[in-house]
C-alpha positions in Angstrom: 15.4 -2.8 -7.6 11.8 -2.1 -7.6 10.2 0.5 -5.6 7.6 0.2 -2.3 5.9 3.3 -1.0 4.2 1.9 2.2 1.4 3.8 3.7 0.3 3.6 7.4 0.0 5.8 10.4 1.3 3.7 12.5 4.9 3.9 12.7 5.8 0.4 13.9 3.8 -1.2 11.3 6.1 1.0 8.3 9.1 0.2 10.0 8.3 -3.8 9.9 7.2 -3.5 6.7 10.6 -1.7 5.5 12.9 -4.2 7.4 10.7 -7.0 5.5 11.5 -5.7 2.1 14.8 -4.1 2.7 15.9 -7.7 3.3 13.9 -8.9 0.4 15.9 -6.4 -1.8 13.2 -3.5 -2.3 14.0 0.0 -2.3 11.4 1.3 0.2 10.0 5.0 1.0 7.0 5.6 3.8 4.0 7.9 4.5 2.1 8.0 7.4 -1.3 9.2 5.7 -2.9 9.2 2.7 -2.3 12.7 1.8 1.4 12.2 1.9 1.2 8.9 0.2 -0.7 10.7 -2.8 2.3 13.5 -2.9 4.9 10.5 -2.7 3.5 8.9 -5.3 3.5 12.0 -7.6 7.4 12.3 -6.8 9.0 8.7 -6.7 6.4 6.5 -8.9 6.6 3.6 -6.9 6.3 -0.2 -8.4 3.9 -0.9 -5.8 2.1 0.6 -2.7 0.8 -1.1 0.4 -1.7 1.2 2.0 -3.7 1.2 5.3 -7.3 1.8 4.9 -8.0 3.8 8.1 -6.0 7.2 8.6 -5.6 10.4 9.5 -6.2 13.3 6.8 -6.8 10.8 4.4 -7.7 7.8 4.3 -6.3 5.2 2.0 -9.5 4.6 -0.3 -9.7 8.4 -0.8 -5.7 8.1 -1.5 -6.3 4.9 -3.8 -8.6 6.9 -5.9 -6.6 9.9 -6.2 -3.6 7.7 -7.0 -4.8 5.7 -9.7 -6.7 9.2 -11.1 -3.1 10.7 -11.6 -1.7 7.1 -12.6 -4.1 4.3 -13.9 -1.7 1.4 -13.8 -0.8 2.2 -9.9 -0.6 -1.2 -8.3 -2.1 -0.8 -4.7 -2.3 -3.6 -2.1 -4.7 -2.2 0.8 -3.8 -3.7 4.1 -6.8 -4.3 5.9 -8.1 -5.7 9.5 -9.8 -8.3 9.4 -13.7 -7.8 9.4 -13.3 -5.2 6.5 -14.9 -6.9 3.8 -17.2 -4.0 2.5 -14.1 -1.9 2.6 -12.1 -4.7 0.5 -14.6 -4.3 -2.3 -14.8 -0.6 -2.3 -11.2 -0.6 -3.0 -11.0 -3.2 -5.4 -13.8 -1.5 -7.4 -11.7 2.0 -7.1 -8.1 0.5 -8.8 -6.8 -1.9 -5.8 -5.2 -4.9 -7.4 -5.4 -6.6 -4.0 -5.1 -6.7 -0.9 -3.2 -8.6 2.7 -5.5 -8.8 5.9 -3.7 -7.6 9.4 -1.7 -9.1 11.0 0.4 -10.5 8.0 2.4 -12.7 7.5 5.9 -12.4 5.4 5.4 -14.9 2.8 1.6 -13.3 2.5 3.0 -9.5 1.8 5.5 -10.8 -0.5 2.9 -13.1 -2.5 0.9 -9.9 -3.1 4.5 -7.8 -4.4 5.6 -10.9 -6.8 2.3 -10.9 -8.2 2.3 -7.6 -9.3 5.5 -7.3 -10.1 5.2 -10.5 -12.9 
């Protein structure tokens, strides 16, 4: 069973996300910040992580760098709103492998997982 950390600060957000991929199988863990997402990381190396871009503490392209500076192979999907384009290539060019625009839809999310999972 792979591994999903999922990284937002808003809680209802995590908590689709988790009934999403609990039903799809995949062990899941959540952070509400980037800070915490980097210390998750650290302890449960996760197959993949979907990560907000705006937070508080940290925000997920500061956490995308840190995570893929402790782990080079990390396979981040950013969620992003739309109208974040600039941001999209800032992560991709720091480690992201992709990313899902909010809102998403369920077959969108789990297109990104498969992807890097294969």
């Amino acid at each position: 069973m792979a591994k999903v950390l999922i990284v937002d600060d808003a809680e209802f957000l995590r908590v689709r996300l988790t009934k999403m991929l609990n039903t799809d199988g995949y062990e899941v863990f959540q952070a509400e910040n980037g800070l915490k997402a980097v210390a998750a990381y650290k302890e449960l190396h996760p197959d993949v992580v979907l990560m907000d871009v705006t937070m508080p503490e940290m925000d997920g392209l500061t956490a995308l760098r840190e995570i893929v500076g402790f782990d080079p192979k990390a396979r981040v999907v950013m969620l992003t709103a739309l109208g974040q384009e600039s941001v999209v290539l800032e992560a991709v060019k720091s480690g992201a492998r992709d990313f899902v625009v909010k809102p998403f839809e369920h077959e969108r999310v789990m297109k990104a997982i498969t992807k890097l999972l294969s």
